[in-house]
N, C-alpha and C positions, 0 to 999 in steps of 0.2 A: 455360485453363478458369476461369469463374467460382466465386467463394468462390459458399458456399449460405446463403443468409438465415438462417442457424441461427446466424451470425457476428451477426446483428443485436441491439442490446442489447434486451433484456426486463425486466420486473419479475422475473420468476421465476429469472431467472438473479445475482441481488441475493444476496449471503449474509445468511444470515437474521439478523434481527435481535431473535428472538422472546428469545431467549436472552441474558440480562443480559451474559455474557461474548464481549468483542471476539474475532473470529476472525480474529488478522492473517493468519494463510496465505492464510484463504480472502477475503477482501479483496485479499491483496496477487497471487492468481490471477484477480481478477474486474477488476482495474484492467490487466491483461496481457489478458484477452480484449477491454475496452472499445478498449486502444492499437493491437493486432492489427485489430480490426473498425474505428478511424477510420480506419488506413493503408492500409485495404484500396480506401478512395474506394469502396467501393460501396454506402455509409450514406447517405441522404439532408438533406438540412440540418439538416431538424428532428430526426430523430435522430441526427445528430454532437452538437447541441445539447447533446439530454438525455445522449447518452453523455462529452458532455466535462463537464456541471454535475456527473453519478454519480462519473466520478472526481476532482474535486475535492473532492468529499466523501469519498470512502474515503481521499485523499490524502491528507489534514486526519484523516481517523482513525487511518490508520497511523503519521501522526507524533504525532499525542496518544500513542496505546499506546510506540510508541518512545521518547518524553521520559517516560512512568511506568515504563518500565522500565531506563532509566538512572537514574531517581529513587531507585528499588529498589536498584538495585546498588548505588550512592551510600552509599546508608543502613546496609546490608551490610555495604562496607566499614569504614564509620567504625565499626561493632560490634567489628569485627575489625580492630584500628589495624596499621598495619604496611603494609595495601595502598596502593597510587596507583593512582589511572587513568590511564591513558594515554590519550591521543589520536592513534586511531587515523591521519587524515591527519595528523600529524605525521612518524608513524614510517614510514608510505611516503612521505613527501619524502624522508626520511635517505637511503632505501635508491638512491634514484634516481643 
């Protein structure tokens, strides 16, 4: 049975932007609909198009917000000396 065009990207389905503050969840659920709806092949060119330029853009914002929020921690920790950060693929090569 075919997916229903309601897979199909929209403006309206864009997390809003009106709101000064980034909404990674809801970016990082609209970039899961966009991937869902290109694998689905039943997007038409021009709209794989614009659904793959939408998520390069929320790509590109979810990692801005992700590198200001290890900034964050960063800065956190040096307040409070004692911590290290780890890297996380580091410690799951150890474990392998």
């Amino acid at each position: 049975m075919a997916k229903s065009r309601s897979d199909k990207p929209s403006s309206s389905d864009k997390p809003s932007r009106s709101n000064k503050s980034f909404q990674f969840e809801e970016a990082l659920a609209r970039l899961e609909q966009l991937v869902d709806a290109m694998e689905s092949g039943e997007l038409s060119l021009e709209d794989s198009l614009k659904a793959f330029e939408e998520g390069i853009t929320l790509t590109r914002d979810c990692q801005k917000a992700l590198d200001q929020a290890e900034q964050s921690v960063q800065v956190l920790m040096e307040k409070h000396e004692g911590f290290t950060l780890t890297d996380l693929d580091d410690t799951d090569n150890d474990q392998e």
